[in-house]
Backbone atoms as SQL, in Angstrom:
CREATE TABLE atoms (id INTEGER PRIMARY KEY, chain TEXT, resi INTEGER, resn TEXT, atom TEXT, x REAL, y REAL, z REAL);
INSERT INTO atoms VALUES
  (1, 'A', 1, 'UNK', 'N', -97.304, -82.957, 38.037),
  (2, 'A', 1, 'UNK', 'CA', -98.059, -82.680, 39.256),
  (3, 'A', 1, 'UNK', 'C', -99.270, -81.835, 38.921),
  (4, 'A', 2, 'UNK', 'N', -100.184, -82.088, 39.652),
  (5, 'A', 2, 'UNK', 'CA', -101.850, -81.205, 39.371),
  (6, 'A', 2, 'UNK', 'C', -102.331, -80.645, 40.310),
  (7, 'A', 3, 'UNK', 'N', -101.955, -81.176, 41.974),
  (8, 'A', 3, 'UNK', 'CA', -102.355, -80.535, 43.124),
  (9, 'A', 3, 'UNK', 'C', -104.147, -81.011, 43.036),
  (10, 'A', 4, 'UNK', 'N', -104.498, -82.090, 42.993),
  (11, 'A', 4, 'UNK', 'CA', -105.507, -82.277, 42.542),
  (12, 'A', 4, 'UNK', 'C', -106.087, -82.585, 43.830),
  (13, 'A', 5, 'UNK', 'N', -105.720, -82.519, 44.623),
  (14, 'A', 5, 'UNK', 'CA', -106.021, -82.923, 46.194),
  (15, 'A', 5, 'UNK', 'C', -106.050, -81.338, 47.524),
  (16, 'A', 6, 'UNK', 'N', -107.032, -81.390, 47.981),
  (17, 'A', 6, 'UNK', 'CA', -107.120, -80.624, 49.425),
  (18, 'A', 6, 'UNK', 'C', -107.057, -81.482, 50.815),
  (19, 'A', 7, 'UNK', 'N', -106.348, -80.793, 51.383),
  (20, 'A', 7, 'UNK', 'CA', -106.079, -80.824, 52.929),
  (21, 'A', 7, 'UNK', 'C', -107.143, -80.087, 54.144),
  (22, 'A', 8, 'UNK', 'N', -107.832, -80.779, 54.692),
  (23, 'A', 8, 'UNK', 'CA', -108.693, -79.787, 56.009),
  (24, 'A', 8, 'UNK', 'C', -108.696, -80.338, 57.045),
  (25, 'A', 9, 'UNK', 'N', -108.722, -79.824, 58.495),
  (26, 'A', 9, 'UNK', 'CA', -108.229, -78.392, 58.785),
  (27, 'A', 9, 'UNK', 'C', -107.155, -77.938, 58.023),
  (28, 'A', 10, 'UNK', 'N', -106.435, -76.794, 57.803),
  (29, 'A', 10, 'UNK', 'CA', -105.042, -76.513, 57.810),
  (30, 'A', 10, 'UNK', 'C', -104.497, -74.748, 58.177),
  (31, 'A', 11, 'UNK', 'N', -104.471, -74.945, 59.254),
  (32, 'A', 11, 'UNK', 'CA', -103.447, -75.531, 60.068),
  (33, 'A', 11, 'UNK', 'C', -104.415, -77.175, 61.031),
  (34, 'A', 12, 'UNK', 'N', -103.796, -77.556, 61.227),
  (35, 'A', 12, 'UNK', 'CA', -104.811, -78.602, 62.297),
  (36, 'A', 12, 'UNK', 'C', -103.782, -79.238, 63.469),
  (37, 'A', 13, 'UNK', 'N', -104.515, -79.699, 64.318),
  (38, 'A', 13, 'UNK', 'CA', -103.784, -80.132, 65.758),
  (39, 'A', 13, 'UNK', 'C', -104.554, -81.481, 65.708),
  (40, 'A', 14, 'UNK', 'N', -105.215, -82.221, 65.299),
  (41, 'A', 14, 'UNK', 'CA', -105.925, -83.303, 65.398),
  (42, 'A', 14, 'UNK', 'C', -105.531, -84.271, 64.275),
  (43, 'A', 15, 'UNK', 'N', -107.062, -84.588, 63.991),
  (44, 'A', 15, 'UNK', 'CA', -107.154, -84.902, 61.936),
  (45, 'A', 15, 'UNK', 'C', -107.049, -84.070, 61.258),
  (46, 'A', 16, 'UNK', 'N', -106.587, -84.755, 60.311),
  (47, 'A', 16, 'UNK', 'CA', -106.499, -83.959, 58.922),
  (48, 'A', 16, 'UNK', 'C', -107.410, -84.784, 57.983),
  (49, 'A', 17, 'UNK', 'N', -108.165, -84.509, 56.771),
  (50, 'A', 17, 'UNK', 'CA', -109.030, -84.960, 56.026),
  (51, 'A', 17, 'UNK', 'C', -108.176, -84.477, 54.382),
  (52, 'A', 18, 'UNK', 'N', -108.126, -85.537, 53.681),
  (53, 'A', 18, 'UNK', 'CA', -107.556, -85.350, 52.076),
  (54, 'A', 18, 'UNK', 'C', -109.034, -85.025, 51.540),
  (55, 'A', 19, 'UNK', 'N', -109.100, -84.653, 50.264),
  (56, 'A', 19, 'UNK', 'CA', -110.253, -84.773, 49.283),
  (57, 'A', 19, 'UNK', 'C', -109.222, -84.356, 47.979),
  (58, 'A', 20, 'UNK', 'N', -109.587, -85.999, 47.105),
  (59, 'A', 20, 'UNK', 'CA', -109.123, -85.763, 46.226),
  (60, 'A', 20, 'UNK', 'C', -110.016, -86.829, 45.159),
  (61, 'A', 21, 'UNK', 'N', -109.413, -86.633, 44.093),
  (62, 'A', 21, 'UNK', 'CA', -110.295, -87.256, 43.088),
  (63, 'A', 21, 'UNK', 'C', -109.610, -88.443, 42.323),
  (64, 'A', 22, 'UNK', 'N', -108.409, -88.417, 42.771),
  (65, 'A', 22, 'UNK', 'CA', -107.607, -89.664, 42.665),
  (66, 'A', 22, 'UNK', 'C', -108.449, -91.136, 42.850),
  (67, 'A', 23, 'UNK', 'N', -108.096, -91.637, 42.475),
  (68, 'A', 23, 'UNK', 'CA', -108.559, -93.543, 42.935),
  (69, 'A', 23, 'UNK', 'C', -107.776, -93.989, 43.605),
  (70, 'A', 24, 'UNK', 'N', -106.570, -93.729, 43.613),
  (71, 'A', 24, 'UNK', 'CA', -106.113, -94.845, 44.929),
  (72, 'A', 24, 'UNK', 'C', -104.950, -94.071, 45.098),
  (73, 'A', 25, 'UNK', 'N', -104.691, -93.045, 46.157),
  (74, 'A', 25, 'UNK', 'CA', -103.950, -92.168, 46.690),
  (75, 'A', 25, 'UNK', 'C', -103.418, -92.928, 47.640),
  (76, 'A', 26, 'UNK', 'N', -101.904, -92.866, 47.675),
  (77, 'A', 26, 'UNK', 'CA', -101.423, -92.809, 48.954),
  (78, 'A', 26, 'UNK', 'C', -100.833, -91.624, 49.306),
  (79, 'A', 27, 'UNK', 'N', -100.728, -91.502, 50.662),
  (80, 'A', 27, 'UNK', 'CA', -100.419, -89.625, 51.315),
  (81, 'A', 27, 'UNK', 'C', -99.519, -90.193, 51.772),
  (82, 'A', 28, 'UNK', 'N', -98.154, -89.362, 51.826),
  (83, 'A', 28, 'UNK', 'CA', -96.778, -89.375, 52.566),
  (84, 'A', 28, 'UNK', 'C', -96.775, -87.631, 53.468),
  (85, 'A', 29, 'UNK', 'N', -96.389, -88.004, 54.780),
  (86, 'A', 29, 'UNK', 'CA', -96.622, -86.676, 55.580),
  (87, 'A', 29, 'UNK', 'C', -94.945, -86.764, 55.470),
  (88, 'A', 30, 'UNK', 'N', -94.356, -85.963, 55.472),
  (89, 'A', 30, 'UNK', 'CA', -92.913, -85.697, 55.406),
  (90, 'A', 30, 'UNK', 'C', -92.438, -84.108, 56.349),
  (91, 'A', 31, 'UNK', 'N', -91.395, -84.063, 57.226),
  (92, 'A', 31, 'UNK', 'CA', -90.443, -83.233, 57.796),
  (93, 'A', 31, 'UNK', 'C', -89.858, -82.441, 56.872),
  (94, 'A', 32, 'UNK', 'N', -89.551, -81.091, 57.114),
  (95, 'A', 32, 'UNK', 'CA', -88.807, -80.466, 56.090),
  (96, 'A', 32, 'UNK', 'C', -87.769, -80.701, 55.193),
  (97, 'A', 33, 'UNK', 'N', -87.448, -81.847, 56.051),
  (98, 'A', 33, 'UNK', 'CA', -86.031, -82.326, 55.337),
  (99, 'A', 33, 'UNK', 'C', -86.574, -83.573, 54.817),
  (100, 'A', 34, 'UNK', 'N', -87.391, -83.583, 54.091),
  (101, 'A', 34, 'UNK', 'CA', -88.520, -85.130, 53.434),
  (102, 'A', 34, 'UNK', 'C', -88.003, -86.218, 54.246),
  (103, 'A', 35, 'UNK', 'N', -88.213, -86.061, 55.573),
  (104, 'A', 35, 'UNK', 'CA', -88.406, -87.818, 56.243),
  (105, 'A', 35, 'UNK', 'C', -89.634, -88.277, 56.440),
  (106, 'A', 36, 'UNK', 'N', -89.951, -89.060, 55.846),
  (107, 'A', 36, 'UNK', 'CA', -91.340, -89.796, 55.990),
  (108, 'A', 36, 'UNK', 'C', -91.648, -89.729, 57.458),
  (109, 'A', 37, 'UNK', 'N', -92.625, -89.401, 57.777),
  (110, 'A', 37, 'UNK', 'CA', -93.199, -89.587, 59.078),
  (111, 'A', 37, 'UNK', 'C', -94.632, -90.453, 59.585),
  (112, 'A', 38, 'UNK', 'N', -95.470, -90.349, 58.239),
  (113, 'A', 38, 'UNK', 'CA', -96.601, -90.983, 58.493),
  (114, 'A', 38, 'UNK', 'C', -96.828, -91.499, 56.833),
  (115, 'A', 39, 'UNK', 'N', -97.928, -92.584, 56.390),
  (116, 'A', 39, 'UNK', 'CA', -98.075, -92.613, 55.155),
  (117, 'A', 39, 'UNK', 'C', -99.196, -93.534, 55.446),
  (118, 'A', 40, 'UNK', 'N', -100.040, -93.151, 54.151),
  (119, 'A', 40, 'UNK', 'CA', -101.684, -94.201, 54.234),
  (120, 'A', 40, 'UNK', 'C', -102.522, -93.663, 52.991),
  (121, 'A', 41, 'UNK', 'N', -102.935, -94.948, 52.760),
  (122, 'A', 41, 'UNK', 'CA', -104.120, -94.619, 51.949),
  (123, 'A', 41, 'UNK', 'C', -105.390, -94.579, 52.000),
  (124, 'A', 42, 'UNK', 'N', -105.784, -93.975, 53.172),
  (125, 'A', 42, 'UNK', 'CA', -106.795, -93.518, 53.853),
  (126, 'A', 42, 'UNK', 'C', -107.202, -92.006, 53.578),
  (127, 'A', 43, 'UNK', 'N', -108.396, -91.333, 53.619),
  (128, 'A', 43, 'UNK', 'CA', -108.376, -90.113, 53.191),
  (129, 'A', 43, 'UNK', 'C', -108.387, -89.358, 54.641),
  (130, 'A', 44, 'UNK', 'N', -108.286, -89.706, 55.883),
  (131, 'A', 44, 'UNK', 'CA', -108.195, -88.786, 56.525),
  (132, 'A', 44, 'UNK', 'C', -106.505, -89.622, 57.445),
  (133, 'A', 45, 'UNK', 'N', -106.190, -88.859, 58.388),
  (134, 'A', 45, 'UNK', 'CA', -104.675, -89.058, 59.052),
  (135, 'A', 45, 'UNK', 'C', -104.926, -88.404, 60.515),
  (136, 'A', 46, 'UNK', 'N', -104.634, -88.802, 61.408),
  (137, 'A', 46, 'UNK', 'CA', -104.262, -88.216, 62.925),
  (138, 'A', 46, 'UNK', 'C', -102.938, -87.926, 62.883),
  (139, 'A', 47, 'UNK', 'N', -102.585, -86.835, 63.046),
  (140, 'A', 47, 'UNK', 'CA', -101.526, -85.933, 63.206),
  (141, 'A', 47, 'UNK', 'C', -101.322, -85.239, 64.628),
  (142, 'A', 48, 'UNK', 'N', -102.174, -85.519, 65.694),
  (143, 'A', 48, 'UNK', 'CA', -101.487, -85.133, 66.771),
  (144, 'A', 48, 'UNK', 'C', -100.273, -85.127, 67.639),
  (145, 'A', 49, 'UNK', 'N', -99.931, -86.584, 67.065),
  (146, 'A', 49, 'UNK', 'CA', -98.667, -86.973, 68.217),
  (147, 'A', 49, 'UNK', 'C', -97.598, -86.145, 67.336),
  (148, 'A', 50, 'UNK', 'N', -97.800, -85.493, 66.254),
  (149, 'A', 50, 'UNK', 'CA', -96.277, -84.605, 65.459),
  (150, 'A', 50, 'UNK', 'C', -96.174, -83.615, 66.256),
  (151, 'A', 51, 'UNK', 'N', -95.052, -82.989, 66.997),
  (152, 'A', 51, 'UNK', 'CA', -94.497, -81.746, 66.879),
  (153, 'A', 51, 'UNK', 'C', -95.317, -80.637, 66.235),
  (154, 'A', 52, 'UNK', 'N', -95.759, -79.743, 66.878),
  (155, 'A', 52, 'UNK', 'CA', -95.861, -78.648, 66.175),
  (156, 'A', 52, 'UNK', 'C', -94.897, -78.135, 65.102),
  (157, 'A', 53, 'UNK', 'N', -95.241, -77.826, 63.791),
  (158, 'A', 53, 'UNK', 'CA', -94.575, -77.037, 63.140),
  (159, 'A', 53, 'UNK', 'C', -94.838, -77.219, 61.859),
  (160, 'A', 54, 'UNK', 'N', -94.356, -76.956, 60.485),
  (161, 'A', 54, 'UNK', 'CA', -94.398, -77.488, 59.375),
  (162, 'A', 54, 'UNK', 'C', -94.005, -78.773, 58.737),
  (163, 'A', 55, 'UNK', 'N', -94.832, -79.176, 57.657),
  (164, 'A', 55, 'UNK', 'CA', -94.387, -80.085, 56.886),
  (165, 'A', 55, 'UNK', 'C', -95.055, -80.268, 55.925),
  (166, 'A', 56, 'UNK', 'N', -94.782, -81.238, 55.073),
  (167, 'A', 56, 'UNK', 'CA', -95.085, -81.390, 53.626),
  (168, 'A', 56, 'UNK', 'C', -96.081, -82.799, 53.423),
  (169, 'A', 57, 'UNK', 'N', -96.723, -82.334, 52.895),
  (170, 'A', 57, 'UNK', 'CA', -97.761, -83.691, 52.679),
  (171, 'A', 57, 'UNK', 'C', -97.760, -83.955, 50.989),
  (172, 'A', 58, 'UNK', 'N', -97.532, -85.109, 50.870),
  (173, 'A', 58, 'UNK', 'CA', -97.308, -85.575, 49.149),
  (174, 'A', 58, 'UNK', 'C', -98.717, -86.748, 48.767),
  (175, 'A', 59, 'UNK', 'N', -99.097, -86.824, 47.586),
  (176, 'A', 59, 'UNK', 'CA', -100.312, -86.981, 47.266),
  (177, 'A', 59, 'UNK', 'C', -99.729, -88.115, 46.005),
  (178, 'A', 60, 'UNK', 'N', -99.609, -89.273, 46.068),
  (179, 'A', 60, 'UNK', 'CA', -99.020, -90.054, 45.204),
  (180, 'A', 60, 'UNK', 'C', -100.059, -91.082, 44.620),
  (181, 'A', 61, 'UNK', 'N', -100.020, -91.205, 43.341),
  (182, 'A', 61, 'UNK', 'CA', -100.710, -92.682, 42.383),
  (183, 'A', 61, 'UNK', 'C', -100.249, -93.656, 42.150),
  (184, 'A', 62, 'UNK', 'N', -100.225, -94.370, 42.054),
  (185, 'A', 62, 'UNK', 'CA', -99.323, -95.707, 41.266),
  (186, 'A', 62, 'UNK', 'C', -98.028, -95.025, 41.560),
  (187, 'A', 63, 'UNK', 'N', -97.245, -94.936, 42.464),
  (188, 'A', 63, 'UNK', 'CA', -95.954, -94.353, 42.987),
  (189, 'A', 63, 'UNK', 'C', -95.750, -93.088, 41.818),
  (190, 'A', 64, 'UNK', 'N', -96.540, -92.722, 41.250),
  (191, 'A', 64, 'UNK', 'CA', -96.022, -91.377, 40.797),
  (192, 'A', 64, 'UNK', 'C', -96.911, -90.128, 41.688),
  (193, 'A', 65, 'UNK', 'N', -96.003, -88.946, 41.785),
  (194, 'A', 65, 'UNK', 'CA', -96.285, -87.519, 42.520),
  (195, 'A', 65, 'UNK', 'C', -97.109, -87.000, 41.698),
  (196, 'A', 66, 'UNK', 'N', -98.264, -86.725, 41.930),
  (197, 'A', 66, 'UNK', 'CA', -99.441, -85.932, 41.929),
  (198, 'A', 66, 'UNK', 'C', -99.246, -84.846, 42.115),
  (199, 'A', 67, 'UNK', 'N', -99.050, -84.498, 43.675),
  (200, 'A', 67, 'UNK', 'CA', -99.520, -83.044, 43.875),
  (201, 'A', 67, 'UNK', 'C', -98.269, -83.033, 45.449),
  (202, 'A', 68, 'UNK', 'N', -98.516, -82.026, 45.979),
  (203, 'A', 68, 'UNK', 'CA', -97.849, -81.643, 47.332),
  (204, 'A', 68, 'UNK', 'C', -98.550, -80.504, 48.013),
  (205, 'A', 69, 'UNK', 'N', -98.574, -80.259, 49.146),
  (206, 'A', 69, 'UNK', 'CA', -98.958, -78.887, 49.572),
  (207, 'A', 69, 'UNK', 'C', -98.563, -79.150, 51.291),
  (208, 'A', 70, 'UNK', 'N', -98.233, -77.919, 51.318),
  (209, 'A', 70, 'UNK', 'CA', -97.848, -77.866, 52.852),
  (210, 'A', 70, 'UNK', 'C', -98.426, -78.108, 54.181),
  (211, 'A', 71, 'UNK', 'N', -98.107, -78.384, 55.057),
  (212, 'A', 71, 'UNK', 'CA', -99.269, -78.580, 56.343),
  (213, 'A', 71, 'UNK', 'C', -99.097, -78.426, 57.646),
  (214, 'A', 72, 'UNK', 'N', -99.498, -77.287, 58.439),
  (215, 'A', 72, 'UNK', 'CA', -99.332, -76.630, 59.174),
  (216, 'A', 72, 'UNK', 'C', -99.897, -77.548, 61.220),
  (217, 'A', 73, 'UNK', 'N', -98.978, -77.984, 61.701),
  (218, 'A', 73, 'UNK', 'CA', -99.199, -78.764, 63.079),
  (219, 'A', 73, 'UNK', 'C', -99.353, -77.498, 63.854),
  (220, 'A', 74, 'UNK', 'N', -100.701, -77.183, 64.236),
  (221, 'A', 74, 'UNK', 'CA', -100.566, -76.793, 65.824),
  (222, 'A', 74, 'UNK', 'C', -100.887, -77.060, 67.321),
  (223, 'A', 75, 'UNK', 'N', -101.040, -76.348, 67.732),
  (224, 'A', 75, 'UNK', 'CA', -101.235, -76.855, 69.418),
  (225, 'A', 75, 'UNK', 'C', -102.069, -77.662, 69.492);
């Protein structure tokens, strides 16, 4: 893993925007308890309809894990 990827806003209630330097990222948004909730290989994601609260966003290549970092839902 390299964490080679940023998340903005964060915390966010809307979109979220990746920036990473990857070539062909797919993002998995995951629940604390890693249930997939959203996934795309798009660099930005709408995250409004989640629940407020935490979760984990994973940053994957050719199905291998890159990076992870946390991501904060609010109002």
């Amino acid at each position: 893993e390299d964490n080679s990827f940023s998340i903005y806003p964060n915390p966010s209630s809307g979109k979220i925007f990746i920036q990473t330097t990857l070539e062909n990222p797919r993002i998995i948004i995951t629940d604390m308890l890693g249930r997939e909730l959203l996934s795309t290989q798009e660099k930005e994601m709408d995250i409004q309809h989640l629940p407020k609260g935490m979760y984990l966003v994973y940053v994957l290549e050719n199905g291998v894990k890159k990076g992870i970092t946390k991501l904060i839902k609010g109002e």
